[in-house]
KENUVO-182497 format. One record per residue (C-alpha): residue number from 1; x negated, y negated, z negated. Coordinates in steps of 0.05 Angstrom, whole numbers, plus 32768, in hexadecimal, padded with zeros to 4 digits. Each point is the difference from the previous one (the first is absolute). Example, Ala and Ser with C-alpha at 12.3 -4.5 7.8 and 13.67 -1.06 7.14 Angstrom:
{n 1; x 7F0A; y 805A; z 7F64}
{n 2; x 7FE5; y 7FBB; z 800D}
END
This chain:
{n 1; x 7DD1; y 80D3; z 83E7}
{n 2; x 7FEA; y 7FBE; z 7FDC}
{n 3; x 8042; y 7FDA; z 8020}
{n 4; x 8031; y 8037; z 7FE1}
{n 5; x 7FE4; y 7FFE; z 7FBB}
{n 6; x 8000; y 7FB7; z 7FFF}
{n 7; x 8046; y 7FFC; z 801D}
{n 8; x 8019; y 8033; z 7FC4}
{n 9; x 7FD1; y 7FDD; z 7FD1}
{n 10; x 802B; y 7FBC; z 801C}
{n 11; x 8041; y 802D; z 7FFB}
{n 12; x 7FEF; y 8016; z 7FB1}
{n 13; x 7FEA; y 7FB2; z 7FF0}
{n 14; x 7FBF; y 8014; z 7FEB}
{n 15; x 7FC0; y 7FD3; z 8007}
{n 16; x 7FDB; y 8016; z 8041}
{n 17; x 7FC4; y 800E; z 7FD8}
{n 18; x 8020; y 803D; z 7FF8}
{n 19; x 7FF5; y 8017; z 8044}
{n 20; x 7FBB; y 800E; z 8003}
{n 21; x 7FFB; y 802D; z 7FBB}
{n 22; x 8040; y 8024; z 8014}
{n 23; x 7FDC; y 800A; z 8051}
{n 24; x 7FCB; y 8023; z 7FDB}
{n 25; x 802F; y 802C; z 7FD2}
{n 26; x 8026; y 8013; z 803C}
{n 27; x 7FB1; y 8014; z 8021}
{n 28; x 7FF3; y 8026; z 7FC4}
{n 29; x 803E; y 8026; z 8005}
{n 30; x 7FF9; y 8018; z 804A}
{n 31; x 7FB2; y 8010; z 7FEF}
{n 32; x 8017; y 8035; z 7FCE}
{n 33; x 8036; y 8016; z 802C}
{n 34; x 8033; y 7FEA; z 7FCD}
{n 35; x 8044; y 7FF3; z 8026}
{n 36; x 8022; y 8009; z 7FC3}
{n 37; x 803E; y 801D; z 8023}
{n 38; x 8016; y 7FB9; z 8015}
{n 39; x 800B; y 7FD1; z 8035}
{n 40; x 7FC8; y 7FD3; z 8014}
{n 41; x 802A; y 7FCB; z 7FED}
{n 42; x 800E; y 8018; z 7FC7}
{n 43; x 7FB8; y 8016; z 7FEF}
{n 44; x 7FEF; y 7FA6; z 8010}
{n 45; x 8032; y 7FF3; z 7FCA}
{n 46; x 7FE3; y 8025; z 7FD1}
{n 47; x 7FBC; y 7FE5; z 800F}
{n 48; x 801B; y 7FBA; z 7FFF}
{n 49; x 8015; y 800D; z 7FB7}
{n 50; x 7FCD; y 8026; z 7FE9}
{n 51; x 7FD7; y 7FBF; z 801A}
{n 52; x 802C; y 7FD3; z 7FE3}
{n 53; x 7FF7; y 8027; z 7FB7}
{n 54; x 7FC5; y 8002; z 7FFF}
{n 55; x 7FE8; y 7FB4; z 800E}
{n 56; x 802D; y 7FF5; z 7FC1}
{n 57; x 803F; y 7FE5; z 8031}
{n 58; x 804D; y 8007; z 7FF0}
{n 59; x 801C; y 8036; z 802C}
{n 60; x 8054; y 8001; z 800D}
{n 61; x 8005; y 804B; z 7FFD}
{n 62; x 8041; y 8003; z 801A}
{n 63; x 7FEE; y 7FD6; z 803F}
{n 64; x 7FC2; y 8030; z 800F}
{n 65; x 8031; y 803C; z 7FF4}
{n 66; x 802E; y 7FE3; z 8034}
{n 67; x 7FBC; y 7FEC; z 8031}
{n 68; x 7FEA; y 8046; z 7FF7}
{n 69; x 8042; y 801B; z 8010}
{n 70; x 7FF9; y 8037; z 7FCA}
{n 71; x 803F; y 8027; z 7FEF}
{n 72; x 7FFF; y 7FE7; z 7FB4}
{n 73; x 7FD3; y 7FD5; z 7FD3}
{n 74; x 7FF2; y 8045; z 7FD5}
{n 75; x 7FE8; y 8022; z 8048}
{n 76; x 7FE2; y 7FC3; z 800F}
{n 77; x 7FD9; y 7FF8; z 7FB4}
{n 78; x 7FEB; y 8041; z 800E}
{n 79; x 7FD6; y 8000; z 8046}
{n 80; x 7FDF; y 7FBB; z 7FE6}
{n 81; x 7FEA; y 8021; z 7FBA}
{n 82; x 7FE6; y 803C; z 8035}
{n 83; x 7FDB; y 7FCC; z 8030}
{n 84; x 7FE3; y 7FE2; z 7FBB}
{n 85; x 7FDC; y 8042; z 7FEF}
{n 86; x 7FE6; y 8014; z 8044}
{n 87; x 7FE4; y 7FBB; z 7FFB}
{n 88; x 7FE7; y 8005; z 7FC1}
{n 89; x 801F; y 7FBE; z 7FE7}
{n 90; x 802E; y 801D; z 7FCB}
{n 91; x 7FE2; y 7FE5; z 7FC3}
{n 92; x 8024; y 7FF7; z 7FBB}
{n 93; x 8026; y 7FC4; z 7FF6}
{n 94; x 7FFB; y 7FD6; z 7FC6}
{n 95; x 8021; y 7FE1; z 7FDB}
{n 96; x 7FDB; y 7FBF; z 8016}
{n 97; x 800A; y 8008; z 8044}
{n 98; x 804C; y 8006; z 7FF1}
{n 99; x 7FFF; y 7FBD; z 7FDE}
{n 100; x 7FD6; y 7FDB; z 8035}
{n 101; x 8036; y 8018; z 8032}
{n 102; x 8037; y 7FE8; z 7FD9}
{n 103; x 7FEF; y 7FBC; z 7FEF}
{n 104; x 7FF0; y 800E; z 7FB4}
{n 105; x 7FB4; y 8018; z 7FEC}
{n 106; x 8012; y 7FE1; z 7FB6}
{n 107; x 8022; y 8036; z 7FF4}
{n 108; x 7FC3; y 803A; z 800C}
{n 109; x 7FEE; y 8001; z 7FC1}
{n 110; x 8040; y 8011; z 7FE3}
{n 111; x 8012; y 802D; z 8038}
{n 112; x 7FB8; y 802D; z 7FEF}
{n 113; x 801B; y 8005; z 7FC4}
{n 114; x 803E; y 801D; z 8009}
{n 115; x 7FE3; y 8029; z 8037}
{n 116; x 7FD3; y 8021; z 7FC5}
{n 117; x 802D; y 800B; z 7FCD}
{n 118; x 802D; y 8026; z 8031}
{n 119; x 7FC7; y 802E; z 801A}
{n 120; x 7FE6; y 800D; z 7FBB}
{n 121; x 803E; y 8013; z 7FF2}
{n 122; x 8005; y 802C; z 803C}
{n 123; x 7FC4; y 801C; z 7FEF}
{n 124; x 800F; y 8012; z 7FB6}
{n 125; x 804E; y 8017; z 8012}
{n 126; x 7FE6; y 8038; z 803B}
{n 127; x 7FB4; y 8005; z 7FFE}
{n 128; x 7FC7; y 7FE2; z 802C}
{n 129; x 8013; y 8041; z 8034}
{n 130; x 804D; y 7FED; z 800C}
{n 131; x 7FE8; y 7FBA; z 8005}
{n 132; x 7FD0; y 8007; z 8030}
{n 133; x 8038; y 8027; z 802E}
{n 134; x 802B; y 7FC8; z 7FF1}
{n 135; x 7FD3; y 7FD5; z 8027}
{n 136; x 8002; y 7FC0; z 7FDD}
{n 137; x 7FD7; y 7FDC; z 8034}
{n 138; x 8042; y 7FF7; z 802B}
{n 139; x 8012; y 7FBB; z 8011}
{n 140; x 803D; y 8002; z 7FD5}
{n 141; x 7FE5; y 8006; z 7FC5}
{n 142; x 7FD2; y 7FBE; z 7FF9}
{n 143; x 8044; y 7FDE; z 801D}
{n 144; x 802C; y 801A; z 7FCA}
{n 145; x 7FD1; y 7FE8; z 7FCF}
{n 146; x 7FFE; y 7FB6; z 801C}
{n 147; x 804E; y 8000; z 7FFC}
{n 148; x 8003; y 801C; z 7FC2}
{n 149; x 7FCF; y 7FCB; z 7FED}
{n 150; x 802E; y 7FC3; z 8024}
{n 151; x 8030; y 801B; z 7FE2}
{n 152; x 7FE0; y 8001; z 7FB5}
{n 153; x 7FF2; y 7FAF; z 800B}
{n 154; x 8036; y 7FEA; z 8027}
{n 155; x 7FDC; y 7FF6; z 8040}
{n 156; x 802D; y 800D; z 8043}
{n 157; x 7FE0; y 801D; z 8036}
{n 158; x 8014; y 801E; z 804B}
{n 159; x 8022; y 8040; z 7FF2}
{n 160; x 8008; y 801D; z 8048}
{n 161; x 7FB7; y 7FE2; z 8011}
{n 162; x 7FEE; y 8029; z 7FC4}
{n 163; x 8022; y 803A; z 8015}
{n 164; x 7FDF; y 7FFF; z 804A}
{n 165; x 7FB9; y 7FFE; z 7FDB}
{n 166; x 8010; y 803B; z 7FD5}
{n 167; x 8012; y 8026; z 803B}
{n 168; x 8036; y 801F; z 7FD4}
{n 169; x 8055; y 7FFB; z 7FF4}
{n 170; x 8013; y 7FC3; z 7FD8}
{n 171; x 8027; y 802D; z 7FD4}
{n 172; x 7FCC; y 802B; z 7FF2}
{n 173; x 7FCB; y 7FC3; z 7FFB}
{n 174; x 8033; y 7FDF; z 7FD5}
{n 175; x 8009; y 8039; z 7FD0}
{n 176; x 7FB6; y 800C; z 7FF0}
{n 177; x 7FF7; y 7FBB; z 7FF0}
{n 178; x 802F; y 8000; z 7FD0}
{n 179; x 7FE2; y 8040; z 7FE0}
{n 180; x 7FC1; y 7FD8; z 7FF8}
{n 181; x 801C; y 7FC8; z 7FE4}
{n 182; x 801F; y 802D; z 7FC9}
{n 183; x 7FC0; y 801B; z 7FF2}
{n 184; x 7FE0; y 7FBA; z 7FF4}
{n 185; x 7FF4; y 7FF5; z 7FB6}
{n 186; x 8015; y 7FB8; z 7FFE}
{n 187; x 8044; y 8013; z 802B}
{n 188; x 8027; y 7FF1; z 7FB5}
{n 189; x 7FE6; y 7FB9; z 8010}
{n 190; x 8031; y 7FF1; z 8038}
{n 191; x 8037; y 7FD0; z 7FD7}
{n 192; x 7FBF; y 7FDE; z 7FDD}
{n 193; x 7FE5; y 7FF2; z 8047}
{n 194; x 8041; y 7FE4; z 8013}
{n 195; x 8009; y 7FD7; z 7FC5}
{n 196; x 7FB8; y 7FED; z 8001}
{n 197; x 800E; y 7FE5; z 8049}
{n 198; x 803D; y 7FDD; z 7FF3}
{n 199; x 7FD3; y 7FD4; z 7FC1}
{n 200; x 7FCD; y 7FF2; z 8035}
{n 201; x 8036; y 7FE6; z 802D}
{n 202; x 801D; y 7FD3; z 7FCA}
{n 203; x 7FC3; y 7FE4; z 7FE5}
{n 204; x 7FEF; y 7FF4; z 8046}
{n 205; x 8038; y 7FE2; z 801C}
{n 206; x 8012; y 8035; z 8031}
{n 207; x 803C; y 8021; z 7FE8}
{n 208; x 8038; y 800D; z 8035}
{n 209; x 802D; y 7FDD; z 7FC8}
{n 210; x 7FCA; y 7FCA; z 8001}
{n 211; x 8001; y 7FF7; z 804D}
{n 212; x 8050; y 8001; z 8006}
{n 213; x 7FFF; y 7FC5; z 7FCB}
{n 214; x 7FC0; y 7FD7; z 800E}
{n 215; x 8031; y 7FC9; z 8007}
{n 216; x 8025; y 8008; z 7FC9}
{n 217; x 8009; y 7FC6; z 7FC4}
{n 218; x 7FBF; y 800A; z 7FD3}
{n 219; x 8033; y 7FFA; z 7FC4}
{n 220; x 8023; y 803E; z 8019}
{n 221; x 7FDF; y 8042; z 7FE7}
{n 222; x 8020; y 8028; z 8034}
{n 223; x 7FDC; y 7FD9; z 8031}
{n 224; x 7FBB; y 8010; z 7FE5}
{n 225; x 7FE4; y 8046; z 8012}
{n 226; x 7FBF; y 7FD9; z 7FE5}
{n 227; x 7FE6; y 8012; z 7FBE}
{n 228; x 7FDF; y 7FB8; z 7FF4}
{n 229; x 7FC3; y 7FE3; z 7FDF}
{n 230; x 8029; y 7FE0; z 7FCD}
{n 231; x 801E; y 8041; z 7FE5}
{n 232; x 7FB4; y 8010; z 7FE5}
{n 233; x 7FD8; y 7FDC; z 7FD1}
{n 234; x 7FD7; y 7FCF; z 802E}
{n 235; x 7FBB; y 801B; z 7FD7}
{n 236; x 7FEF; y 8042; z 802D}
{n 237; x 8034; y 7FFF; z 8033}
{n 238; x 7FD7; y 7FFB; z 8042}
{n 239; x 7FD0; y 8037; z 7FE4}
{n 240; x 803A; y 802F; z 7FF0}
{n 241; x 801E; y 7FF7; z 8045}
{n 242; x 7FB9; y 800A; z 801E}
{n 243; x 7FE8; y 803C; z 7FDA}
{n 244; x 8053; y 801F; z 8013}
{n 245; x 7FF0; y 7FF7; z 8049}
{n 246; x 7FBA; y 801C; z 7FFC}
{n 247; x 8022; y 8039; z 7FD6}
{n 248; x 803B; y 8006; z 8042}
{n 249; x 7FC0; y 8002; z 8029}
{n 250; x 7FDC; y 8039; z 7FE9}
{n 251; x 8041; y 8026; z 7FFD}
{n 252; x 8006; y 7FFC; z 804E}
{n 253; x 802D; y 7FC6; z 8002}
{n 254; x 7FDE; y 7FE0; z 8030}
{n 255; x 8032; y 7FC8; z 8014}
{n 256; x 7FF0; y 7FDF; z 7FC8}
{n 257; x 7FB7; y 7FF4; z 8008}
{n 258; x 8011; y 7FC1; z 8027}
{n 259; x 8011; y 7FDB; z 7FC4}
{n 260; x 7FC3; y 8011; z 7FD5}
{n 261; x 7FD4; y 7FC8; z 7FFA}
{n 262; x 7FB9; y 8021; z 7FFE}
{n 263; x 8007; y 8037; z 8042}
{n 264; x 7FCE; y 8033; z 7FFD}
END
């Protein structure tokens, strides 16, 4: 038993500490009689994943679909979010956890935000009752609002990764994140943003028109994406440029925080 699951925990490139958590979900499951209608095979996929998820690892959904030899992802989605209640491990995501996973926990805060406003809003659109039927502990909710947030600062992130951890169509994932980003108050703020990035870049030095040209003549104002010392007063200038970055910062713009002199 210990040889197959570490063979299809080989087969799903997953670490092999996998094996012994997803041994005991698969013990679990025969000691309440839960066959859940599948294969045995099947059934050591879904341990494997459930494993995999819940020691925090990155799981290619469509591989273990394909290991588990389900009919469809949806049919698939649906026995694992089964085998998570008999096992008692289907807690609510967070919005946290959605960030750890995808490489980008500066953007929580942000993403709790949004996540807020959008359930407040829920909540004062159809009452606390419809709400609670709407069940706004599903997975795709806390994932709509860290794209929405992405989205809000410019950060990229792994759409179909995203998708797999909603547990829910892109389309639809897709749709309610943009619902919640037009329910932000500051979603108005999108061109400043832009703009606001764009300074940073040029005070900075790391325009895309300042990279194509970092060659350029210095006599040849096309070739400078730079705006330079020399086009400020010298009296202040290091403190402006200090106190903008700390101000890019704050905002979420983390790339910059490399060039601040003082790091917190």
């Amino acid at each position: 038993m210990e040889a197959t699951m570490t063979a299809l925990c080989s087969r799903a490139s997953l670490p092999s500490s996998c094996v012994v958590l997803a041994m005991e979900y698969q013990r679990t499951l025969a000691a309440k009689q839960a066959t859940l209608g599948v294969s045995h095979a099947f059934q050591s996929a879904l341990c494997l994943h459930l494993s995999a998820t819940q020691g925090g690892k990155s799981v290619d959904a469509k591989a273990m679909v394909k290991l588990a030899g389900a009919k469809s992802k949806p049919h698939y989605l649906s026995i694992y979010q089964n085998a998570e209640k008999i096992l008692e491990l289907d807690q609510v995501l967070s919005v946290q956890e959605v960030c750890v996973q995808l490489g980008v926990s500066h953007v929580a805060e942000k993403a709790a935000k949004v996540l807020n406003v959008y359930e407040s809003h829920m909540k004062e659109t159809f009452g606390e009752a419809r709400c609670d039927a709407l069940n706004l502990g599903r997975p795709v909710y806390p994932c709509a609002a860290v794209n929405a947030a992405c989205k809000i600062i410019g950060e990229k992130i792994d759409l179909a990764k995203l998708s797999d951890i909603s547990r829910a169509k892109k389309k639809d994932l897709l749709e309610l994140s943009e619902e919640m980003v037009n329910l932000q108050p500051d979603k108005d703020d999108k061109a400043g943003t832009k703009k606001k990035l764009d300074f940073m870049d040029k005070i900075m030095g790391v325009s895309e028109e300042g990279k194509e040209n970092s060659d350029a003549d210095p006599g040849d104002k096309k070739g400078r994406g730079r705006i330079r010392e020399e086009d400020f007063e010298d009296d202040g200038y290091d403190d402006w440029k200090e106190a903008m970055l700390r101000k890019a910062v704050d905002d979420g713009f983390l790339k910059y925080k490399k060039y601040l002199k003082v790091k917190n």
